[in-house]
Phi, psi and omega in degrees: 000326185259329135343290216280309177317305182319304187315315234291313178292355183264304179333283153312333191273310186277002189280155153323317197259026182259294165322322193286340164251025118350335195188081212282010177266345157306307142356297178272340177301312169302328162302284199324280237292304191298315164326265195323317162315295153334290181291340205257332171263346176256298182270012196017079171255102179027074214273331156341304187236345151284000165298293174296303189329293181321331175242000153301313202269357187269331151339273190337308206250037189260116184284136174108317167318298196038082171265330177206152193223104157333294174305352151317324162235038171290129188089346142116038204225122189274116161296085192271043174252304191277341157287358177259324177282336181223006173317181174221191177307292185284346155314298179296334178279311171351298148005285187309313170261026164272306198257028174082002169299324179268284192307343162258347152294352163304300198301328176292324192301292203300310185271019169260000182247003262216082178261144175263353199295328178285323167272354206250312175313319176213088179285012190279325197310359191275284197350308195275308121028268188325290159353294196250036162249019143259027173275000181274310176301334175274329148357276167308283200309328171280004169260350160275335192282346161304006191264302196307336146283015198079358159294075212269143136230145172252179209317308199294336205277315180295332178274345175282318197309313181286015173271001161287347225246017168248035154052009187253080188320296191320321202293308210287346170286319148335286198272314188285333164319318196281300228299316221221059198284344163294011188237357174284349169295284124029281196283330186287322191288324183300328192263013162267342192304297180285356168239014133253005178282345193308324130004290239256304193270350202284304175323285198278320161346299193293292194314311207279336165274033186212166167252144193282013131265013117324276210312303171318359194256112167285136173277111174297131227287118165287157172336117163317153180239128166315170174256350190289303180349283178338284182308314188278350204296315184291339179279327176318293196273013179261320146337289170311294179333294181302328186284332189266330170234089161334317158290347182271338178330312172321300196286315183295349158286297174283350155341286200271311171339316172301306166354276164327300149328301201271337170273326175319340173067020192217006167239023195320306180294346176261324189264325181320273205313326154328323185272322197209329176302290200299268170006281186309303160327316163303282204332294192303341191285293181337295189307281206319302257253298166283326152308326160316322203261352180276069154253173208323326209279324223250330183238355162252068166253180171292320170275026145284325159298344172295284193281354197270322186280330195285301175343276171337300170280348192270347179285322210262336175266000153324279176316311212292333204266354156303301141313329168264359169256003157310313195292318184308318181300326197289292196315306198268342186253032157088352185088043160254032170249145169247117180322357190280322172322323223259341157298329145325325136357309185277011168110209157071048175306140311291356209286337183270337158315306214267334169304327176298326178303308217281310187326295196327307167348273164333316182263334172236128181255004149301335192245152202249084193258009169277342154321280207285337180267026186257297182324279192287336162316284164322315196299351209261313190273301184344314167302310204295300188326294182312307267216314171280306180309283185298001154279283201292352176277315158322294156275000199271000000 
């Protein structure tokens, strides 16, 4: 009988709910975790990869589970002595984003859905691409400049923070795994948080920096693009890339390989799957593996707060520096560029394009800007890819 006892209290003793008060901040993780669940099935805030994030991390902070284990990589580094004796599930998913595997198979699925026919038609659109990857840069710096409010980041952590601000997960999940993988919850949850918000923060930015007859301005219709134009544009620029920033070749590579897929026209079944099996499958691995990394130690401090503040400004001088070189581009071509376009710029394929169409709508209901705001969309991630690739050469 005191056998049976004994089992029975060793038993109640390993449950969860024995555990849970132990640690009342798991607790709030798990509120958060239902939160993130909420916006992503209610609000479609970017549910696709907040959905998993969200139960990767109500997963993480489940006492008792130990589904994944930090210290496996402390230092940025895999122990694999203590990981061969004691992984779990989510260890082993894990992986994929340690070693930088799911976020360059995002990117093949994303450039096999991916038409380039609007930048290739009209390349001045790299400009604005470019442009408004300077919410990232403003970033960094403002996330070093948080120390003085107490706030430490050091250099590799502020360059991670400032890739959110290329509206681009993947890279930024990408870049903060090499740079800061203890920042990676934290930072995953911002930047999808914030690129779905892109509706909401993107809109009063563009009006207050245009004039309604800016806004009023129709675009002449682009040119048709060749399939050759298609085909070659992507071996051209993985080329250019790789030779010029060199850390970026993965992602930029498998970019336009999707590319690549999807215009050559002889491979129809690698790109279908790409576009939709292969894609999907990465997401979930991806969602679970970086949610898995928000527990409770590592995401309720103060530079979750930090990063949530930096984010937030790295969207919005994104977008404002978009638009004005959108307004410059207005000025030197007589006034056929419309400045909205140039917000698009920040990456977040298609959703920061299409904002641009409806703000345009709005002021014109002739006029029709997702053609054009297509250009610098792309042009965005391609920029976001570079702007981490020259962060991870900087720091890594």
């Amino acid at each position: 009988m005191e056998g049976f006892i004994d089992v029975l209290k060793n038993f109640i003793g390993q449950m969860g709910f024995a555990q849970i008060g132990e640690d009342w901040k798991v607790l709030i993780m798990m509120a958060l975790a239902c939160v993130l669940l909420y916006a992503a099935i209610v609000k479609k805030w970017e549910p696709m990869l907040l959905l998993p994030i969200a139960f990767g991390m109500l997963l993480t902070n489940l006492p008792g589970a130990e589904l994944f284990h930090p210290e496996f990589y402390a230092g940025g580094h895999v122990d694999w002595k203590a990981f061969s004796e004691g992984a779990n599930f989510i260890d082993y998913l894990y992986l994929g984003v340690k070693l930088g595997i799911y976020p360059s198979l995002i990117f093949l699925g994303v450039g096999a859905m991916t038409d380039f026919g609007p930048l290739i038609a009209n390349p001045k659109s790299l400009f604005l691409g470019a442009a408004a990857q300077f919410g990232i840069f403003f970033a960094f710096i403002g996330a070093m400049l948080l120390k003085y409010v107490g706030i430490d980041f050091t250099e590799a952590q502020a360059a991670s923070i400032g890739i959110i601000g290329g509206a681009d997960g993947p890279t930024a999940i990408y870049l903060t795994s090499m740079l800061a993988p203890e920042l990676l919850g934290p930072i995953a949850v911002a930047a999808y948080s914030y690129m779905a918000l892109v509706p909401v923060i993107q809109p009063p930015i563009m009006r207050w920096l245009t004039t309604k007859k800016e806004r009023c301005i129709i675009m002449e219709q682009l040119r048709p693009v060749s399939k050759t134009e298609k085909i070659i544009f992507p071996i051209v620029v993985t080329i250019f890339v790789a030779l010029l920033v060199p850390s970026a070749a993965a992602l930029i590579g498998m970019l336009m390989l999707g590319n690549l897929l999807r215009e050559c026209g002889v491979v129809d079944r690698l790109s279908k799957t790409a576009q939709n099996e292969l894609i999907n499958i990465v997401t979930i691995f991806l969602g679970i593996s970086v949610g898995a990394t928000a527990t409770a130690e590592a995401f309720l401090s103060r530079q979750t707060l930090g990063i949530f503040a930096m984010g937030v400004l790295a969207f919005a001088f994104g977008t404002a520096s978009g638009v004005l070189f959108g307004k410059l581009m207005n000025l030197i071509s007589g006034g056929k560029i419309n400045p909205l376009i140039g917000a698009a710029g920040v990456s977040a394929v298609p959703m920061a394009a299409r904002v641009a169409q409806t703000v345009g709508q709005k002021e014109n209901p002739r006029n029709f800007l997702l053609m054009h705001a297509m250009g610098p969309n792309v042009a965005g991630v391609i920029g976001s890819a570079i702007a981490a690739g020259v962060l991870l050469a900087l720091f890594g």
